[in-house]
Every structure is written in C-alpha cells, then in structure tokens.
N, C-alpha and C positions, 0 to 999 in steps of 0.2 A: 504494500500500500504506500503512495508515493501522495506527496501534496503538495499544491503551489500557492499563489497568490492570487487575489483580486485584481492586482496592478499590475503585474509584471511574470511571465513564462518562468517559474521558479520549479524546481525538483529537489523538494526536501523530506527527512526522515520524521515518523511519526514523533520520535524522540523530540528533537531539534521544537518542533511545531509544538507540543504539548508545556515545555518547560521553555517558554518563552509569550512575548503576547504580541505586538501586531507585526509585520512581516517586515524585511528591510526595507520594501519599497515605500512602507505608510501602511499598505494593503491585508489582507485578513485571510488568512489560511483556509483553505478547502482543499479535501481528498481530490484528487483527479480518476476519480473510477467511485462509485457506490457498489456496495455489495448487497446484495438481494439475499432475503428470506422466503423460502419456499414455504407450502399452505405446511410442507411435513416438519418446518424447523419452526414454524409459529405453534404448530399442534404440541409437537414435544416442550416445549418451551411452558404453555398452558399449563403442566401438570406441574411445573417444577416451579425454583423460589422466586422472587424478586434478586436474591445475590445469581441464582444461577442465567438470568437474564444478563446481568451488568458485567459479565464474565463473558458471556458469547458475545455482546453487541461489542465490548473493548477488544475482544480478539481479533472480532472481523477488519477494526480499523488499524491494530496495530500490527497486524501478520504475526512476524516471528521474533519482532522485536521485544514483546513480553512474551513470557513462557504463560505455558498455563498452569503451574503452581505456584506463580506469581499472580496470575488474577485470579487464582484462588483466596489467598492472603490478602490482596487489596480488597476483596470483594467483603471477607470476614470482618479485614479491621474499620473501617468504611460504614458497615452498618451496624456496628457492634453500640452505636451510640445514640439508635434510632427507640423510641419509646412504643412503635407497633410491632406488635409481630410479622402483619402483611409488610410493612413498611412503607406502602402505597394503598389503603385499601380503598375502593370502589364501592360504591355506596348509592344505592336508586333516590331519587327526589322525589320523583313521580313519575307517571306514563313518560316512556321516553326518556325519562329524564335522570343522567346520572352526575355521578362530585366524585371525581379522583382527589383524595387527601393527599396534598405533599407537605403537610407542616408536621412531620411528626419526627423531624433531626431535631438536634443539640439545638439548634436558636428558632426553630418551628417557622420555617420557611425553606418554599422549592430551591432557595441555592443548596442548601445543606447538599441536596442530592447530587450535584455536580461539583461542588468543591471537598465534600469531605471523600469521594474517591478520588480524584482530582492528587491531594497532599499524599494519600497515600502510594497513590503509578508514579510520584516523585519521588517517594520515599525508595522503592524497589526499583525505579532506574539509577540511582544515582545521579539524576543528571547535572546537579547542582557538587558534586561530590568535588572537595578540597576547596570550594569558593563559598564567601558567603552570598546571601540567599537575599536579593531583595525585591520584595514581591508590592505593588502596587494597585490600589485597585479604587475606582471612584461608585458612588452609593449613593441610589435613589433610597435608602432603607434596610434593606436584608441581606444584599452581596458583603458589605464590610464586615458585621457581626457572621454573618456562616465563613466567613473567609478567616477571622480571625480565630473562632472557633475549630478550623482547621488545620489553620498554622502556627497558631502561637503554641512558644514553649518549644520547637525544633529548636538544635544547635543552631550556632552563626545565621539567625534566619532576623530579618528585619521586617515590620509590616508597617508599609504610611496605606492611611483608606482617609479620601475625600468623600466629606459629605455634604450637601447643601445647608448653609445652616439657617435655624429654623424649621426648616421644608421635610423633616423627617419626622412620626411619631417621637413621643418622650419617652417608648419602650423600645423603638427599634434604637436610636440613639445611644441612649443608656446602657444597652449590650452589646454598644460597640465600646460607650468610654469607660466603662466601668472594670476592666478586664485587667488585672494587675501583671504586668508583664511591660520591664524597659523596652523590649525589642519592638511594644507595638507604638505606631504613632498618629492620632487620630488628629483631624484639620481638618473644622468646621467653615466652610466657605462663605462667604456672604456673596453669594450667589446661585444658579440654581444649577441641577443638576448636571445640563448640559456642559455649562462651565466647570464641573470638576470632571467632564468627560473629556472637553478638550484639553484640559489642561493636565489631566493624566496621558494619556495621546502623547503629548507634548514631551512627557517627562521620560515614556516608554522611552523615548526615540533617543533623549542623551544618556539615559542609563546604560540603555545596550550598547552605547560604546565601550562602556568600562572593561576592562577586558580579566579584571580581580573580581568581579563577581556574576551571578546568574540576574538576571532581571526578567521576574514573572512576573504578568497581569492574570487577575482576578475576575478581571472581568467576561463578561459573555464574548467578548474577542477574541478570549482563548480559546482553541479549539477544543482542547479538554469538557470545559462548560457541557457546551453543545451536543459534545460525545455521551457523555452521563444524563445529558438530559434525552437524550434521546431515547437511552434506555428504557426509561418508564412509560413514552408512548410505545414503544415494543411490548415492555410487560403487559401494558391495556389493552392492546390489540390481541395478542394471543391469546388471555382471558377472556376477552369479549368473542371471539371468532368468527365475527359478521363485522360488514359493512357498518361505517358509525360517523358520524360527525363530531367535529370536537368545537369548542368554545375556549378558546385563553385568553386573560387579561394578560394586554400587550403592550409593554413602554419601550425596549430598547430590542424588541422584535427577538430575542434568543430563543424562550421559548416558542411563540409561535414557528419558527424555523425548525426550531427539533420536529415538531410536528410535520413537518413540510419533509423533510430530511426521513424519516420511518415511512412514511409512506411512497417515498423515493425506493424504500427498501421493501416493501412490498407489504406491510403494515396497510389492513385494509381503513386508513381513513380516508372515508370518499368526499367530507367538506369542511371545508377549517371556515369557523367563525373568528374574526381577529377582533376582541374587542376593546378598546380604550374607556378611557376618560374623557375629560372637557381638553385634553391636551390630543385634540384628534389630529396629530400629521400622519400617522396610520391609516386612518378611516379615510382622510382627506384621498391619501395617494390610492388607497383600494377601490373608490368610488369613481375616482375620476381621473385617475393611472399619474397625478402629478401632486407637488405637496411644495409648499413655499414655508420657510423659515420663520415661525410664528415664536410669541411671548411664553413661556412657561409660567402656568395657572397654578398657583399652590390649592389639591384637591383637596377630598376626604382618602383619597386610595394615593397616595406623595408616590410609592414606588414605582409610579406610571406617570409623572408630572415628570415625561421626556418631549422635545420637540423634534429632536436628533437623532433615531434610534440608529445605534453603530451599525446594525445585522441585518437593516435594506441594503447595504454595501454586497453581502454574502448574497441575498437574494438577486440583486440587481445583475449581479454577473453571471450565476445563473442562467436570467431572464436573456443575455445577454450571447447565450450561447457559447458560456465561458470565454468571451470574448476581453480577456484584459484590457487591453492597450482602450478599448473603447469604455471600459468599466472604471477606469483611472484618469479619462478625460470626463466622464459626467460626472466623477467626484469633486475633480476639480472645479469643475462649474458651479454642483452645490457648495463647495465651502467659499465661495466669494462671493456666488450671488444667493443661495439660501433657495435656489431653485433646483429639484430634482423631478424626472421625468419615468416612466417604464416605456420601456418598449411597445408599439404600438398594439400586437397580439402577444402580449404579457399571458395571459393566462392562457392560450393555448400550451405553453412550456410549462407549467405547473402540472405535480401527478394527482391532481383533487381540484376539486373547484373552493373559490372563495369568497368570502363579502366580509364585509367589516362594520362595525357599529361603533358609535359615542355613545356614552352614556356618563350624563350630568349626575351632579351631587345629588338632590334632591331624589331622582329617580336609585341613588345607590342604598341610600336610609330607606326609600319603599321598600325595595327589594330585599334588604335584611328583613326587615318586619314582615313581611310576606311572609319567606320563606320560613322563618321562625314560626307565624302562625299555623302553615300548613305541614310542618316536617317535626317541628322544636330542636330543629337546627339552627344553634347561631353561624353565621358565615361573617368572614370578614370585609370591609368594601373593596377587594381585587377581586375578589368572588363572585364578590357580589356584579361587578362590572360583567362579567363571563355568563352567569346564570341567568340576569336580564335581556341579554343578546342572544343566549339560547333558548328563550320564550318568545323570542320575537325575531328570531331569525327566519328569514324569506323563502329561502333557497336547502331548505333541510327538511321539510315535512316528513319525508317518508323514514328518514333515519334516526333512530336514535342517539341524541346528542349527551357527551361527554363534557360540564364544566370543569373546566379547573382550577381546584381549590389551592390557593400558595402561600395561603398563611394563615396562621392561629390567628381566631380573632381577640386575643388577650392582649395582642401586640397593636390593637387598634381599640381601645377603650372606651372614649371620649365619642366617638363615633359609633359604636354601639350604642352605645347610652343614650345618645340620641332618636338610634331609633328606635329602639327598645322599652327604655325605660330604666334598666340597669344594665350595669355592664357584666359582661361576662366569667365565669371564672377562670381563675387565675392557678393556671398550671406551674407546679412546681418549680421548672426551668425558673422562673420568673416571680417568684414568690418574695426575694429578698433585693430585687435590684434597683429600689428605691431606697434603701439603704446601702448602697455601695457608695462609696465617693469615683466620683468623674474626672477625667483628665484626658482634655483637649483643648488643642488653639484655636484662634478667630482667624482669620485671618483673609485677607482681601483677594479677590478673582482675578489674579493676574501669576502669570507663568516666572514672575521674579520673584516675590511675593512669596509662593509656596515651595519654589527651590531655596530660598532662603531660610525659610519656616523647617526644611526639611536637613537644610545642612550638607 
C-alpha cells in the first residue's frame, strides 16, 4: 500500500504518512489504491469484535508494514480504556431509525476512537524512536483532550493543542487544561477555530524541518485519524448487513469522509447525510457544488463552529480524478480568495449519493427534547444536529438511517438544560474536573504570537 499527496505525484510508506501530518507539499495524504471488502469478509467480520474489525481495516492499509501481532497489541491496548463492552454499540431510535454511540473512550468522544489506536501503531513502529516527539494539534473541543489523553505521559513526547478561546464547552476545555503533565501545552486563542487550524498548518510546516525531532499532527489531516475512523463504519456495516444510510454531524468533514472512504471499500452505505450547524460551508458547497469563506458563528454544538473544513481538500481530489496539480491550484484559489468550487458532475464520482442539511440552534434544543420525550435518551447537540437531518432527510426514505452519536452529552450541560430542564448525569470520567486546577495561555491569532507562546 503506497500513498501520495493532494498536491503533488508523491510515493510514500504507510509509516512515513501515519507518524507525521500534512504532506511536504502543504497537501494531505491519501492511499493510491483502496482495498475492497467482499459480502464474505463483511459476513465474517459480523460475528467477531469491534478490536477484530480495527485489526483487519489497519492491515489492509498498512500491508506488511505492521505485522499482525502487532495489530493484535494495538488493537488490545487501544480499547482496553473504552467503558462498553461493544465499544461502539448500535442502538434503534425508532422505525428506521438508529444512534451509533462513539463516546464511550477515556474523554467520551468519536476522537478517542482514532487517536487512542493512533499513539499506540506509534508506539509499535517506533517511528519516532531516538527523537523527541512533538505532536500538535488544533481543537474545535474533543480532538485536544482525546489527543492528550493518548499521549500524554510517553517519554520525550511534547503536546501544544490550540483551542478557540471561549468557543469551547467548560467540560471539553477543562479536560484538556486540567491534565497535570509538563510535557502538555495548552493555548487558548482569541480567535476561532479556523485560526488555530491555520495557524497549526503553519506550525506543521516549520517543525518538520527540524531534523532532532518527529512532528505529528493530531489532527483529522493525519491519515491515521481517518484510518480508525473508518473502522467503525466497517464494524456498522457488517452488523447491519443491508443497505443503510448514515447521518454525521460535520465540521472539518473527517468523519463524514471515513464514511465516504468504507463504502469506497464496499461497506454497503448507499447515502450519506452531511449534516452541520449554522456554520453551513458544508451544506452551502453540497447544495450548490461551491462555498465562499464565511464568519465563524459560536453554536450550541462549538465542535462544528468550522468555516474551513481541512478534509474537502481529500475529497476535492478525489472528485478531481486524483488529479493533483489541479487539486493544488483550487486550493490555492481558496486560501486567497475564500472561494472553492466541485467539479461540475461531483457526484457522479462519489460511491453513494449525498445531501446535506443546517441545522440552527433552536431546532438543536427541539431535537434533544424530542428525542428525550420519545426514547428517554439524552443526546448531545452534535447529535442532535445528525438525528434532525435524519428525520428530514429527502433522498433516504427507503433506507434505514444510521445517526451518529460523538459525544457524551455531560460534556454539553448548559445546553441540555436548556432543553431539558436538567442537565444530565454526570459520568465518572468527569465527576471531579471542576475541581482540578487549569493551566493555559491566552494568547492572540497570529503565527508569531503562538510560536513564541510555544518557545
């Protein structure tokens, strides 16, 4: 298995690709070849774990570069820290209607799932071996704490994670500054998300000069992410064994991609619902194939208060007929003029059909209380954004639709309560971290600023 770039005709190892983050050229890693699952490896697959899932989906990307009692080991240590026993389990709503749970890692959200195997195919390559380890990563909310939660505490390993400040819950935050460990460094932006996107971007590009250490991203840039994520649309397909539709709440587009990516691999999902927030450049470009460079809205769902999402780049080239050199000319167009475009028959090159939905605050507090009324399931508002566009999605009647659920709604309190009436309880994880003390910098939206902040 061989992989290149977005930008530029590149031939790199799955190693090199995994324990690093965006490409020399600027550009974003993608396999040159998908591997396909036949109906008999999805069948076999059905009966067995969720580990024995994330063990065949990593093999197939990484050949013979891990063994397989190496992704035996990753797979064990990886979810040894997950509080289900399914570790993903599937859960009906109603007619049609199902909730993939993925908050059930160490900080109760879907990064768990892609970074905590993630640290440990680092761990078992050595790829970082005899350097220290400097791993970056910028955070609408959940990626810094499961990122931290994954790495902190290694040898020689350093963790800086941007976050927007303000623009996060006061529990996703707090699990990220409360974490008692020199190695981690957290830097609160006064600015919003996008700005610690580019300005990690930014940072990627002079660290990996250094030639004394490893410089990983954290982010859904790294192909690793995407690899683990994909996983659990395999494990759902294979349980499921029919035709299905899916619903993800979508900010920097990674997951909705995994999804697009399994059913590349023969994962019968036959329509992805993509759905946002009031920060629609998702919706905008799905609707009408272009999307112009808008304000970032502080929501009720912040993890999705993206304008920018990094992982249109991966689909765009794609769409593109893996056409780089053309994939690297409309990026450059969007980041000067904030205009991006698809291809004119964009969606005949997709293996599923697609549509997209916004969905406003007000409609996100219905939908909790809805579904609390009819289930007495609390859901959290990213959830909630996905289960409302699968009630009202257009283009899926005959299938049954799969939400997905990406985080505990304890991590969203203030916001339940609202629509609720009380907020909900409070899982262990999270029992004492209002009494932790905090430690992070303020520090302003500029790429001098936070390399100097970072030292």
């Amino acid at each position: 298995m061989r992989y290149t770039s977005t930008r530029a005709d590149l031939d790199c190892g799955f190693s090199q690709v995994v324990a690093s983050g965006l490409a020399p050229d600027g550009g974003l890693y993608l396999p040159t070849e998908w591997p396909r699952l036949s109906s008999a490896d999805l069948a076999a697959l059905a009966s067995g774990s969720y580990g024995d899932t994330l063990q065949h989906v990593g093999a197939l990307f990484a050949d013979d570069e891990v063994s397989a009692d190496s992704w035996g080991r990753i797979a064990e240590k990886a979810l040894a820290g997950f509080r289900h026993p399914a570790i993903a389990p599937l859960n009906q709503l109603g007619p049609k209607q199902w909730l993939l749970e993925l908050y059930h890692g160490p900080t109760l959200s879907f990064k768990d799932y892609g970074l905590q195997p993630l640290s440990q195919l680092l761990a078992e390559l050595s790829a970082h071996s005899g350097k220290k380890l400097f791993i970056l990563g910028a955070t609408s909310g959940d990626t810094g704490s499961a990122a931290i939660a994954a790495f902190s505490g290694k040898p020689n390993t350093r963790i800086v994670i941007l976050h927007p400040d303000g623009r996060v819950s006061p529990v996703q935050r707090r699990q990220m500054t409360t974490i008692d460990d020199e190695g981690v460094q957290n830097i609160a932006l006064k600015g919003s998300f996008d700005d610690c996107q580019r300005i990690a971007k930014a940072l990627l590009a002079e660290r990996s000069a250094h030639k004394d250490q490893s410089v990983l991203s954290v982010n859904s840039i790294n192909w690793g992410r995407l690899l683990f994520q994909t996983a659990y649309y395999v494990h759902m397909g294979a349980r499921m064994g029919r035709p299905f539709a899916v619903s993800v709440p979508s900010g920097n587009f990674g997951n909705a991609l995994s999804a697009i990516i399994a059913a590349k691999m023969g994962v019968p999902i036959k329509h992805l619902i993509v759905a946002t927030n009031a920060n629609d450049a998702l919706s905008r470009i799905f609707s009408t194939g272009e999307t112009d460079r808008g304000d970032v809205r502080h929501t009720l769902s912040p993890a999705m208060d993206i304008q920018i999402p990094s992982n249109l780049e991966r689909l765009l080239y794609l769409l593109n007929g893996c056409d780089a050199a053309r994939t690297a000319q409309q990026m450059e167009t969007a980041a000067t003029s904030g205009h991006l475009s698809l291809p004119e028959k964009w969606r005949e090159a997709l293996p599923l059909t697609l549509e997209a939905m916004s969905v406003d605050d007000e409609t996100i507090l219905s939908t909790i209380a809805e579904t609390y009324v009819k289930t007495d399931r609390i859901i959290d508002p990213h959830t909630a954004v996905a289960v409302h566009a699968a009630h009202y999605a257009k283009h899926a009647r005959e299938l049954e639709i799969i939400s997905i659920s990406t985080a505990h709604p304890a991590k969203f309190p203030e916001a339940v309560e609202r629509a609720l009436g009380f907020a909900p309880p409070v899982p262990a994880p999270l029992r004492d971290l209002f009494e932790r003390e905090e430690r992070f910098d303020v520090v302003a939206p500029t790429l001098d600023a936070v390399r100097t902040a970072i030292g």
